[in-house]
Residue, then its C-alpha position, 0 to 999 in steps of 0.5 A: x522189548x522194542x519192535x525194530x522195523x526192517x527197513x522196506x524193500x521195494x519189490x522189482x518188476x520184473x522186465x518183459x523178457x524175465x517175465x515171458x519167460x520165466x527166467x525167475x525161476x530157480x529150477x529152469x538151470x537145476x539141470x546143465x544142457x547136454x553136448x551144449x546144443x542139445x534141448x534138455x526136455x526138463x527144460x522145456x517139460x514146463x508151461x511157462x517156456x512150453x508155448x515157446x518151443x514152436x517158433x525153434x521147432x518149426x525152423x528145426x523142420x524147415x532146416x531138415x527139410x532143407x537137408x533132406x531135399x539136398x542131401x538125401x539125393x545125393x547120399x542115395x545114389x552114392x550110399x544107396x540103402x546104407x544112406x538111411x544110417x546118415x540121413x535119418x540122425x542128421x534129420x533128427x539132430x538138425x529139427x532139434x538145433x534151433x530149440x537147443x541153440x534157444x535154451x543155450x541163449x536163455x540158460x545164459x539170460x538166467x545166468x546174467x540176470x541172476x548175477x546183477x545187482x538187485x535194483x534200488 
């Protein structure tokens, strides 16, 4: 019986985004982002894109921040209590924009850099 050798295959470095970032890894993806903006907790639960949601979340704060000192004014002097029932959610969905708009951004890395051809 011969041996037959299979030919070697030179193992790709990943690049520095791939590698930051996890992208290598099957199940970042396993799960689609909700409403297409919105941050899948699944996602983020894991250490290797964990460290990365500060950067999102303080832009997230700063712009309900924004929203709050502009807007919360003006809906309190027309809505009065009722305003709360506006405010509140959209404080909430605005902190949490830029950490969806992020993972859209990487989910669709993962995707492109799973469809290229592996390197020679």
């Amino acid at each position: 019986m011969s041996e037959q050798h299979l030919p070697a295959t030179v193992a790709r470095r990943p690049d520095a985004i791939t590698w930051m970032f996890g992208l290598d890894k099957p199940t970042l993806t396993d799960r689609p982002q909700r409403w297409g903006v919105m941050p899948t907790f699944r996602f983020w639960n894991r250490l290797d894109t964990a460290k990365y949601q500060i950067a999102p979340l303080a832009a997230g704060l700063a712009l309900a921040a924004l929203f709050s000192k502009l807007a919360s004014p003006l809906l309190a002097g027309l809505l009065g209590v009722l305003s709360l029932v506006i405010v509140l959610p959209m404080i909430f969905a605005l902190t949490l924009l830029p950490l969806g708009l992020f993972e859209r951004w990487l989910r669709r890395e993962i995707k492109t850099r799973r469809a290229l051809p592996p390197a020679e």
